[in-house]
C-alpha positions, 0 to 999 in steps of 0.5 A: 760856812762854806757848802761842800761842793765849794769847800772841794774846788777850793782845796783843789784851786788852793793845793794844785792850781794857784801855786803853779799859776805863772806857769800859764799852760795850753790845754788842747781841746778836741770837738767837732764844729758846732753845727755838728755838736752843740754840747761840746760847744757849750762844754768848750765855752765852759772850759775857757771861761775856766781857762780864763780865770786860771791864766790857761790858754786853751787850744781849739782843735775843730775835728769833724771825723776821726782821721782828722782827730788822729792827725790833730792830735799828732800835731798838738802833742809835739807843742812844747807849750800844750801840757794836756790834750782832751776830746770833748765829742762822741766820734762812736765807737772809734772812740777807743781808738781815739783815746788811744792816740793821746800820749798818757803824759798828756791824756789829762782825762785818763781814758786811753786804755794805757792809762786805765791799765796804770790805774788798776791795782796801782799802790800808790796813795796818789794813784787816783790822779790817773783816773777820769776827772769825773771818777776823781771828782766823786772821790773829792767830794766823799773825802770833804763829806768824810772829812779825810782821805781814809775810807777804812770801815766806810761803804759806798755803793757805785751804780754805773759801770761805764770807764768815764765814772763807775768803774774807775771810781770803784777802783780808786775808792778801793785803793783808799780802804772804802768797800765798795759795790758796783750796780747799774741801772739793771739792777735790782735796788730792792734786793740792795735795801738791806745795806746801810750805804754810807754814800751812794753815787749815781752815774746812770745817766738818766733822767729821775730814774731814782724815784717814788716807783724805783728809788734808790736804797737809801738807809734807813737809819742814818742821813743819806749821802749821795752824790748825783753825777746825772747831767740830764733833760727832763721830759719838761725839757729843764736839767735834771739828776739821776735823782728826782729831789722831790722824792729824795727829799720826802724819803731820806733822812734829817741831815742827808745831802745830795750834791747839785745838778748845776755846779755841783760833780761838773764843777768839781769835774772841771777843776780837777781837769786844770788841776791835773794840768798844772800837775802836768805842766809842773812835772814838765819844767822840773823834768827839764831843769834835771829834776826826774821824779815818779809821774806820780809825783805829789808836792805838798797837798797837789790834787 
C-alpha cells in the first residue's frame, strides 16, 4: 500500500504532469551564487534533478543584488520557451518588491501581491492553483488523509502566518468548507487543547519547538493528523521538523500520522511546482492555437 506522501505526488505527477510531458517547458530559476547561498544552491540542485525526470528544462538565472534581479527577470519573461520564473533566495526586505516584478502568468510560486490578491475570496473551486507551492502541498496531503476534496464539518488548526504557508493556506482550506484557526508560535496552545483538531499544520519553522515542555494540542481522543512543514537544524546539527517525533510519538493517539521531514511536505512542494508549470505551459499553447480559456483553466483532474 502506497504512503500518503506518495499516494499525493502521484496523483499530482498522473492528472498535471505526465499528459502534458512532450511540452518539454523551461522553468527559470532565480539565486544568488553559491558562495553567497548555499541553500539555494542545493535547492536548485534538487529542482534539476526533478526537471530531469519531467523532460523540464531549467534556466540558471545567477543574480547577486536585487538590481540585477529586476533586469533578469525582465529578460527571461520575454522568452517564449520559459513558462515559469521563481526566486529561490532571500534578497531581505526587497523581497516584495521583487516578487512583484514577475508577470502573474509566469509567477509559478504565487507570491507577488497581484497574485495573493486573486487568491482571496476567489470562488473558483480550483481557485488554490494560485496559491504558494507550500500552501497548495498542505492542502494535497490533507485532501489524500481525507479521502476527497470537500472539507465540510472538518477543522484544521494552521500555526504560521507567514504569505508562503500559513495564511494563503488558511485561505484556500476555507474555500473548500474546512473551518479553519490560525495561530503562531506566540500563541497560547494550552488555551487551544479543548478543540478536537482534525488535522493540525505546523509552519513555524523552528526546530522541536512542539515538545514534551510545549506540545502541540493534539486530541484527545481520536488519531492525531499532522502535517509538519519544518525544514530545520537541530542543536545536533541533523534536519529536523517542528515536531519533536519522539514526544509525537509517546503522546498522540494509535493510528496518528505525521508527515516526514525528508520527502515529506517538500516533496509534494516540488511537484506542485512542475504541475503549476506544465498547467502553464498547457494554457500557453491552447491560447496561441485560438483556444481562450479562464487562467483558471482546469482539464480533467489537472492539479
Amino acid at each position: 500500500m502506497l504512503d500518503t506522501i506518495t499516494k499525493t505526488v502521484y496523483k499530482l505527477q498522473r492528472d498535471a504532469i505526465f499528459p502534458y510531458q512532450t511540452l518539454q517547458p523551461t522553468l527559470a530559476v532565480v539565486h544568488k551564487s553559491a558562495n553567497s547561498d548555499s541553500g539555494a544552491a542545493s535547492y536548485l540542485r534538487s529542482i534539476k534533478k526533478t526537471a530531469a525526470g519531467y523532460g523540464v528544462g531549467v534556466l540558471s538565472i545567477e543574480a547577486d543584488t536585487p538590481f540585477v534581479v529586476v533586469d533578469e527577470i525582465k529578460r527571461v519573461a520575454s522568452i517564449q520557451k520559459v513558462h515559469g520564473i521563481i526566486i529561490i533566495s532571500n534578497y531581505g526586505d526587497i523581497n516584495r518588491v521583487l516578487y512583484d516584478r514577475i508577470p502573474v502568468s509566469l509567477d509559478l510560486d504565487s507570491l507577488s501581491t497581484l497574485s495573493l490578491g486573486k487568491l482571496i475570496d476567489n470562488r473558483s473551486p480550483i481557485a488554490y492553483r494560485g496559491a504558494p507551492c507550500t500552501a497548495v502541498a498542505c492542502m494535497k496531503i490533507i485532501e489524500t488523509l481525507n479521502g476527497g476534496e470537500d472539507f465540510s464539518g472538518k477543522n484544521c488548526l494552521v500555526i504560521g502566518r507567514s504569505i508562503r504557508v500559513g495564511r494563503p493556506l488558511a485561505e484556500i482550506l476555507m474555500q473548500k468548507n474546512m473551518t479553519v484557526t490560525v495561530a503562531h508560535t506566540a500563541t497560547d496552545m494550552s488555551k487551544l487543547a479543548a478543540q478536537e483538531w482534525d488535522y493540525i499544520v505546523s509552519a513555524a519553522g523552528k526546530p522541536k519547538v512542539w515538545n514534551k515542555d510545549n506540545p502541540l494540542p493534539l486530541p484527545r481522543d481520536k488519531r492525531s493528523l499532522v502535517i509538519d512543514v519544518g525544514m530545520n537544524v537541530d542543536e545536533n546539527g541533523e534536519l529536523c521538523g517542528d515536531v519533536d517525533r519522539d514526544w509525537f510519538n509517546d503522546a498522540a493517539n494509535e493510528g496518528s500520522y505525521i508527515t516526514p521531514v525528508t520527502s515529506g511536505v517538500g516533496k509534494v512542494t516540488t511537484t506542485v511546482l512542475f504541475s503549476k508549470l506544465f498547467a502553464n505551459t498547457a494554457q500557453y499553447f491552447m491560447n496561441s492555437a485560438g483556444v481562450y480559456h479562464d487562467p483558471t483553466f482546469k482539464q480533467g483532474e489537472d492539479l
